[in-house]
N, C-alpha and C positions, 0 to 999 in steps of 0.2 A: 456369127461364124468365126467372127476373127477370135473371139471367148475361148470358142471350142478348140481352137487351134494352139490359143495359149496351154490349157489346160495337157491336152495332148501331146505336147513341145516340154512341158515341165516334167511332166508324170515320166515320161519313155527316156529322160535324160537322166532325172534322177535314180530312176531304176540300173540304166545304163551304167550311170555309176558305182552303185551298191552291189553289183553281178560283178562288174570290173574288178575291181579296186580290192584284191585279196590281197590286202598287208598281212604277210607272212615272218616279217622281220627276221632278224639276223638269228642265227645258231650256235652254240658255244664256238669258239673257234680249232679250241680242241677234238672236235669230232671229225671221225677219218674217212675217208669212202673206203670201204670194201666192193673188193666186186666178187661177189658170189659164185658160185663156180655153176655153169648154164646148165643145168638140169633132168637131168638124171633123173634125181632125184625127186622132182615136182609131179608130183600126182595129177594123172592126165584122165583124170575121172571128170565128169559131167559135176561142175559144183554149180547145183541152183542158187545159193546165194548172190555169190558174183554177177553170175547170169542176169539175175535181178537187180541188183543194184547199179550195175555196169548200165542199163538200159534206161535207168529213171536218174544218174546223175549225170553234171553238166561236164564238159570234156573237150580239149583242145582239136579235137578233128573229132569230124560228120562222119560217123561209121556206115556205110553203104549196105554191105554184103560182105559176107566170105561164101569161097569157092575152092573148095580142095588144100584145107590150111592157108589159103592165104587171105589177105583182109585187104576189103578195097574200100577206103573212104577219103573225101573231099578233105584237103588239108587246110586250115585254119592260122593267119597270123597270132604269133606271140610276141610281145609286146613286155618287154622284160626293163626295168630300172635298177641298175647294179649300183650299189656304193662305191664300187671300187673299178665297173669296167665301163659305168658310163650307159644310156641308151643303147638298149641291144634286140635286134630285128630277125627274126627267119619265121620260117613255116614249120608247121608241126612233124611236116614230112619229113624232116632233117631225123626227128626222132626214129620213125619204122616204127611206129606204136608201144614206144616206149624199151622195146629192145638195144638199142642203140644209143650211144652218146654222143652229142655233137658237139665239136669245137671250134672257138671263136674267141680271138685275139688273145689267146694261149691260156683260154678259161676253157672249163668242161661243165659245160652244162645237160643234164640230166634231169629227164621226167620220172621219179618216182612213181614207180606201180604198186605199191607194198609200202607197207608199216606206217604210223602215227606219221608221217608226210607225203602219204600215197596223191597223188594227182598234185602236186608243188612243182615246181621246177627246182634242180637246184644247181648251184655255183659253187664249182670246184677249181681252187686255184693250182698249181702246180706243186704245193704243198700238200696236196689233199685238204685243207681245209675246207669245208663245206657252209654255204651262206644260203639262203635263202633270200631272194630279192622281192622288191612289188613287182607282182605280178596284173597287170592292166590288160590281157589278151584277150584277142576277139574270138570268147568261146562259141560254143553248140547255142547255148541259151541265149546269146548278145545277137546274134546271129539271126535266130527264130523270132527275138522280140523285134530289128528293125524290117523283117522279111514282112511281119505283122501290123508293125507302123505304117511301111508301103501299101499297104490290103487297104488299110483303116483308110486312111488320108486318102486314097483314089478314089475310094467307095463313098466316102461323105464328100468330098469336092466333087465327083460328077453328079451325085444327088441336089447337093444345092445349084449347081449351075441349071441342072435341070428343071428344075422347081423356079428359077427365077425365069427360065424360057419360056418353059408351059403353063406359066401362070394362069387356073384357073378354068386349069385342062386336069381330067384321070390324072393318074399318077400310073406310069410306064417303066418296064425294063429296071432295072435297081429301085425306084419311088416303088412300084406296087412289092418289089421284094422286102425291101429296108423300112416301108411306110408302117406297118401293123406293128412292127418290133418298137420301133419308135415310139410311137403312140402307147402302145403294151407299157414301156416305161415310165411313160407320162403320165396316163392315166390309172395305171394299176400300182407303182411305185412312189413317184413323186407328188402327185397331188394329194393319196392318202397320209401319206407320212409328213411330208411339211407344208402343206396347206397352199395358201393363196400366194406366196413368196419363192415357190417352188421352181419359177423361171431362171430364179437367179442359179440357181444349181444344177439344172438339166444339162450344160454341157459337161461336166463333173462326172454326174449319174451318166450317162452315155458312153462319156468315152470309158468309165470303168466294165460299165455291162458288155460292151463292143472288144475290151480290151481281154477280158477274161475269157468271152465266151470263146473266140474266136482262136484264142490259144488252146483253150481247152481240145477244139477241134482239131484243130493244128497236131494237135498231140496225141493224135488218134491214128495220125497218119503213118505208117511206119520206114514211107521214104522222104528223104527231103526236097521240101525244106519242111516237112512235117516229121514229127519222130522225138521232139525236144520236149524234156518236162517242164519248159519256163512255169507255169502255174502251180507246179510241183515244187517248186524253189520257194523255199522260204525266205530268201532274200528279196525278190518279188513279193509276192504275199506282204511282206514286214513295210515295203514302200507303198506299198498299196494303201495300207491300213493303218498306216503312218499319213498320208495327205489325207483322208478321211478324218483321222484325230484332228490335224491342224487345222481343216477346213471347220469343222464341229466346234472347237472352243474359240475360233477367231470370229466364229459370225454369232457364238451366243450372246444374248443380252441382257441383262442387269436381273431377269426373272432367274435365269439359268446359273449364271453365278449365285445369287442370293439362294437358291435350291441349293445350293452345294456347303456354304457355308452357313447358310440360316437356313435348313431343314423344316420346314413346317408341319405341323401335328404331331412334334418328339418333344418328350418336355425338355426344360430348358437347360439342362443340367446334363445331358446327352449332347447339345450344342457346345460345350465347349471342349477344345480339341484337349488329347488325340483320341476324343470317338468319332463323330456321326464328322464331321469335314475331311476326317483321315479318312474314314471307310470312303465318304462320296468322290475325294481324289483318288482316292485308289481306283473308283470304280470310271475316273474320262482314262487311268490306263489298261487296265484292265477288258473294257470293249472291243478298243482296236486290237489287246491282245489276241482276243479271243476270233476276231473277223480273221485276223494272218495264220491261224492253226488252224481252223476251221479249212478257209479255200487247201490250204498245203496236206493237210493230213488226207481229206476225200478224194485229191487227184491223185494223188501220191498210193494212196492205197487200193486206188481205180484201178492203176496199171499195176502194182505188185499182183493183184488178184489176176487181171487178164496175162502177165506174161506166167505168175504160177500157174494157170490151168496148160500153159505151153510147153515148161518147163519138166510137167508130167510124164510127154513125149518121151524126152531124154532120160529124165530119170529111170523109168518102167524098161527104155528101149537098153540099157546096161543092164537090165539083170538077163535080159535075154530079148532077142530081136523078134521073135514072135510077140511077146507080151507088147513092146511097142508098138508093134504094129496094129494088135487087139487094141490099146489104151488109146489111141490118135484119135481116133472116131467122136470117143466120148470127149476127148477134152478139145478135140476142136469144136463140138458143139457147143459145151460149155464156153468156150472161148469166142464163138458169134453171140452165143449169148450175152455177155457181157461186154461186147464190144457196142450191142445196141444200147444196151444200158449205160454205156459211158456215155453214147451220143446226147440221152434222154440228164445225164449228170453235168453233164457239160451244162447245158442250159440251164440248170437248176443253181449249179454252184454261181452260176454269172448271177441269178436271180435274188440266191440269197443273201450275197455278199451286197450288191446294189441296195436291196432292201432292206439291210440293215443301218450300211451306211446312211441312205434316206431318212431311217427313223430315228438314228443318235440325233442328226440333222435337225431334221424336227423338232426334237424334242430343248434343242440348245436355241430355237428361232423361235420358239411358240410366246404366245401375248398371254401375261396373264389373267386369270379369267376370275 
């Protein structure tokens, strides 16, 4: 238990990190703010794009609803480090979703909605000079992953307490729910792909199957504290698939390196670098590449597809409101349809990414034969 809690305590901090920590560094100091003149001129058509993108990236406030043009969502700290103002603290509120700028100790800071620094903050001193600071705030996604930490961490501490009370009794209430899954990983995952030494890794494989799946679902949800694409974050996904790499070449053993640098059954003359040790390095980065595109691209495109089949509505309902109201039918059935299939993706994307992880695993621990 105490394993699994390391593992889980590392993983959810390091992530935490890597979500956080948008070094956005400084700006020429020559650059001026203009303030645009409010809009007339902005085209008030239905843009699917936006629509879409707006809803699968991460974002300093919890968008709720809107209700008759106006937007109701949960405000979110920011969490700003200035070169020049020092630690700087408010809520997202201060912004009004980005219409507005707000001032603090005679800087002007502004959330960019638009252009090559759309979602940045930025620092405007009284010169106009424009900065860009680290940005460390507690987004949408920072948000949904410790919302998901609390689930995970209550749900396996009451299970083992459980398990140490009813020793040797059924398995009850969360044990008969969380017991098949467990075991499913165990048995279906871990023991096929790395053999008899597979103990030592199961809180690993766990907390990633637990961690994936669970958001995935999460993200299905379209109120909060569900509604967040964390699995859809490639920054996510990249730490994921990054402790799988580390954990993979730190536990292989002299078979596994000698496979990489001494090839067997290539002749010999293929063994000396840069071919067959270039290619099989490329190929410990290359794996995790491939695990962190994989989970990002299928969630990622899970919900483009179900919010485009939504998106239809609006689009069809501008060319005229009869036709909206004709197209609704078809793509909200489309859109239960795919909603069930996300549910059925969720689980699969948890399965595949575990089980590949397992088999790199594996393949770095096996004795050779």
């Amino acid at each position: 238990m105490l394993k699994s809690k390391v593992f889980l305590f590392s993983i959810f901090l390091t992530i935490f990190y890597c979500l956080s920590l948008k070094v956005t560094g400084k700006d020429v100091s020559e650059e001026k703010i203009e303030h645009p003149q409010s809009s007339t001129e902005k085209s008030e058509h239905f843009d699917p794009t936006e629509f879409l993108f707006e809803h699968i990236e991460d974002a300093h406030e919890w968008h709720v609803f809107s209700y008759k043009e106006k937007h109701y969502s949960i405000p979110l700290p920011i969490i700003l480090v200035s070169m020049e103002n020092g630690p700087v603290f408010f809520f997202s509120s201060k912004f009004h979703h980005g219409h507005q700028s707000f001032f603090f100790r005679d800087y002007e800071y502004k959330l960019e909605t638009e252009g090559d620094h759309k979602g940045k903050i930025a620092e405007i001193d009284k010169g106009g000079n424009i900065v860009y600071p680290f940005d460390i705030s507690i987004t949408k996604n920072i948000v949904a992953m410790f919302v998901s930490l609390i689930i995970i961490l209550w749900l396996f501490i009451s299970v083992a307490k459980a398990y140490k009370k009813n020793a040797g009794r059924p398995p009850r209430g969360l044990q008969s729910l969380l017991e098949p899954v467990i075991l499913f990983v165990r048995d279906e995952i871990a023991k096929p792909s790395i053999g008899h030494k597979y103990e030592k890794f199961m809180p690993y494989l766990l907390t990633v199957f637990f961690f994936i799946w669970f958001n995935n679902m999460f993200g299905l949800i379209p109120i909060p504290p569900g509604g967040a694409n964390l699995t859809g974050n490639i920054a996510v996904t990249g730490v994921l698939a990054l402790y799988t790499m580390i954990i993979t070449n730190f536990s292989g053993n002299k078979n596994y390196w000698k496979h990489i640098f001494n090839t067997p059954g290539v002749p010999v003359w293929l063994k000396i670098p840069p071919v067959m040790p270039v290619i099989e390095l490329f190929g410990v980065i290359t794996k995790p590449f491939v695990l962190m595109v994989r989970l990002f691209a299928n969630i990622t495109a899970g919900h483009l597809i179900t919010l485009g089949f939504l998106s239809l509505i609006f689009v069809f309902g501008e060319l005229h409101t009869a036709v909206g109201f004709l197209v609704s039918p078809l793509s909200l059935l489309f859109l239960l349809f795919m909603m069930f299939l996300e549910l059925l993706v969720a689980f699969i994307q948890a399965f595949v990414f575990t089980f590949l992880s397992a088999l790199y695993i594996g393949m770095a621990v096996e004795e050779h034969h």
